[in-house]
N, C-alpha and C positions, 0 to 999 in steps of 0.2 A: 526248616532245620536250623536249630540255631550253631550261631560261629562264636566257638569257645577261644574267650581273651583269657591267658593266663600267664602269670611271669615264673621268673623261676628267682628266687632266693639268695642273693649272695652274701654268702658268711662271712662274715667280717673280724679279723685277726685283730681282737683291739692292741699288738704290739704294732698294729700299723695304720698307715693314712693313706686315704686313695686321692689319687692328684689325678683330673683330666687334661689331656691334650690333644692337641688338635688329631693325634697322630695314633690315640687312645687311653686308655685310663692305666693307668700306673701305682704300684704298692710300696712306700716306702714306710721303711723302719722307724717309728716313734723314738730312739735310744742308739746311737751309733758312738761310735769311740769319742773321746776326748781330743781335741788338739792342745798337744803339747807346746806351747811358746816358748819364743829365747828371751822373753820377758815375764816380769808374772806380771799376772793378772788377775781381775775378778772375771773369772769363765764364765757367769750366768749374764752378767753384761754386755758381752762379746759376743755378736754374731757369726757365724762364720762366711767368710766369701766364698761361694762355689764357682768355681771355674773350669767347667765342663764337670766332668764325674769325681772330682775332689777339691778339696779346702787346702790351703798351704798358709791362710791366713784366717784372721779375726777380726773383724772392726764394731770398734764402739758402738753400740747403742745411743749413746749421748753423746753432745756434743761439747767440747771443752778445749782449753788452752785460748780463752778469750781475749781481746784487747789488741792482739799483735799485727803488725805489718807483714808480708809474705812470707819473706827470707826470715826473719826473726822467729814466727811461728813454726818454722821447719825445723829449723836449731834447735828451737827449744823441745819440741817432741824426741827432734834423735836424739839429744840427750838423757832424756828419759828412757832410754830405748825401746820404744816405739816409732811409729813411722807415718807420716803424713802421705796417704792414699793417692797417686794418680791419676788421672781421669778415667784408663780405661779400667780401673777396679772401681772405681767410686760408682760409675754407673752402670758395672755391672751388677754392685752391690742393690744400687736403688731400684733396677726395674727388678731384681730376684725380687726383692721385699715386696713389689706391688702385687707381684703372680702367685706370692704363697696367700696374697689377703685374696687374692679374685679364685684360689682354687686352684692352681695351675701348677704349683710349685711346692717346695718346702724350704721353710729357713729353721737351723739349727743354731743354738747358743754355742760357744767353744767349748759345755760340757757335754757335748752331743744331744744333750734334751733337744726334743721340737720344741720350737716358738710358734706359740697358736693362741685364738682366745681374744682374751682382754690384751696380755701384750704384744701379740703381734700387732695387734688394732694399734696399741701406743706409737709401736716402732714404727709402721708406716705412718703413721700420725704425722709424726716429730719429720720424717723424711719429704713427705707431700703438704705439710704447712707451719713449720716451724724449724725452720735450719738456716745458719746464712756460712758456708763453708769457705775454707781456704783448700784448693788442691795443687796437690805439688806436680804441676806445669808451667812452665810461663814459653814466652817465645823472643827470639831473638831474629837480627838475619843471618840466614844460613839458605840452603841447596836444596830447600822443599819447598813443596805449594804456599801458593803466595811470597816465595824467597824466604821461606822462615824454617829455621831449627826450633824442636821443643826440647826446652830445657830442665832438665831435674834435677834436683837436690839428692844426692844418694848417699852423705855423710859426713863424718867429718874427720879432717886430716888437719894433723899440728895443731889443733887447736881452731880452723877454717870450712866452710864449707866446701863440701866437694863437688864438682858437676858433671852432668851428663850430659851430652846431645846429640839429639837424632834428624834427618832432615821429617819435616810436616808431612804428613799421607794425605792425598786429598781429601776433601771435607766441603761443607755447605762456604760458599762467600758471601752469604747475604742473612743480614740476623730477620730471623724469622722464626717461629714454630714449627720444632723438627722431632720427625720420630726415636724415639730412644733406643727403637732395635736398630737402628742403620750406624751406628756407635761402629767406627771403623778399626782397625788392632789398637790405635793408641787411647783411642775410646772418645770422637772427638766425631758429631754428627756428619750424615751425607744425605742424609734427605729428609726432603720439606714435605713439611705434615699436609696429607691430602685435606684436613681442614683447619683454621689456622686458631685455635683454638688449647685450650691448655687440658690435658687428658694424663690423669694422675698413673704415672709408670707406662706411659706409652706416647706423650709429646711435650715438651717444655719449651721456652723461647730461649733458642739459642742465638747467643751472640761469635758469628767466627771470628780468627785468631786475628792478631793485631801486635805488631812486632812491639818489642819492648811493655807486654802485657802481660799479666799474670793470671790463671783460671781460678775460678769461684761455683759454685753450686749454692742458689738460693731459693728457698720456696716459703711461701707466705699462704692464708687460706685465700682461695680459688688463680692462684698462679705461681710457677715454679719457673726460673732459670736458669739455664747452663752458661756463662758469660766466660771470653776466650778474652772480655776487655777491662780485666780490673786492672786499678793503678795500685803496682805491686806495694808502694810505700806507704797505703791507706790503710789506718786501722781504727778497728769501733769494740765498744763494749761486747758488741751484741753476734763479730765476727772471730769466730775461729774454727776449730776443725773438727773431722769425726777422725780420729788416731787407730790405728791398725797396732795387732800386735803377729810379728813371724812367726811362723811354725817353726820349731829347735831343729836345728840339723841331728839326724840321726848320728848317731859314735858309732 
């Protein structure tokens, strides 16, 4: 007697894209609203940052504001009104970008289009071998792990920058190859990659913090960085940032 193999058909809503997860497969909408910014911008260049089941922000596709030193490059973005990314957005940004290329995810432009294709392929591109960033962190001493405060640039007053500090959450003390999901609230690794290896959206060589240092994001082909030890007053042609733009406060 034979044993009948047969599947059953799933119909497929082309307004939507099926994402799996570990936890099952999921339908999201090809076309969702627009984010509105308190800057303009070119929307189709702008990704949006998802953090947890919404966006409140955008960040560049490309990378720009080249040439400058830490502090100088922060100035000169807020100026523009725009805003130099964090750690814990930067690399929430970069492993989202890995899991929409491996299936797992979706990334959306700030006009709500999906990014899929040839340009998602770019945009992870550009992110896993060709970036060398400035992110607005540095460290000082202060009343957190390893005696350090993380410091941020949040604007500017009179004409000056403004800052912010928080004490350090703990984090990896020894630069090694660390997993990008272990990225703790301030977005700043805790754990060492089971192998010590560079694994594009899920390990990079991170370097932890180091008081009077400023954070960098760098990836080149076949290795990536998270470094907590750049010398804030170094600048290169080839170093600047990926620039976020706010979502507008609603009236």
């Amino acid at each position: 007697m034979a044993v009948q193999i047969a599947g059953r058909k799933v119909e497929a809503d082309p307004n939507e894209v099926f994402v799996e997860r570990a936890d099952g497969v999921y339908a999201y909408p090809r076309k969702i609203d627009a984010l509105e910014t308190a800057t303009k911008i070119n929307p189709k260049e702008y990704a949006l940052v998802q953090e947890g089941e919404q966006a409140t922000s955008a960040m560049s596709m490309r990378q720009g504001f080249n040439g400058f030193n830490h502090l100088d490059t922060i100035v000169k973005v807020l100026k523009s009104g725009l805003v130099v990314p964090r750690a814990k957005r930067f690399i929430t940004q970069y492993q989202k970008v890995n899991e929409a290329l491996q299936g797992r995810a979706v990334s959306y432009n700030a006009s709500g289009e999906l990014i899929e294709g040839e340009r998602l392929k770019q945009y992870a591109h550009t992110l896993n071998h060709d970036c060398w960033a400035w992110i607005n962190d540095s460290f000082a001493e202060g009343r957190g792990f390893l005696g350090l405060d993380v410091v941020t640039t949040i604007g500017i007053e009179n004409g000056k920058p403004a800052f912010q500090r928080e004490p350090l959450e703990d984090c990896l003390q020894e630069d090694c190859y660390a997993e990008v999901e272990s990225a703790n609230s301030q977005g700043f690794l805790t754990r060492r990659g089971k192998i010590q290896k560079y694994e594009p959206g899920k390990s990079v060589y991170f370097w932890y913090p180091r008081k009077d240092f400023a954070v960098r994001f760098g990836a080149l082909p076949g290795d990536a960085f998270f470094g907590c030890d750049g010398d804030p007053q170094y600048s290169d042609s080839r170093l600047g940032v990926f620039v976020c733009a706010e979502g507008a406060e609603k009236k």
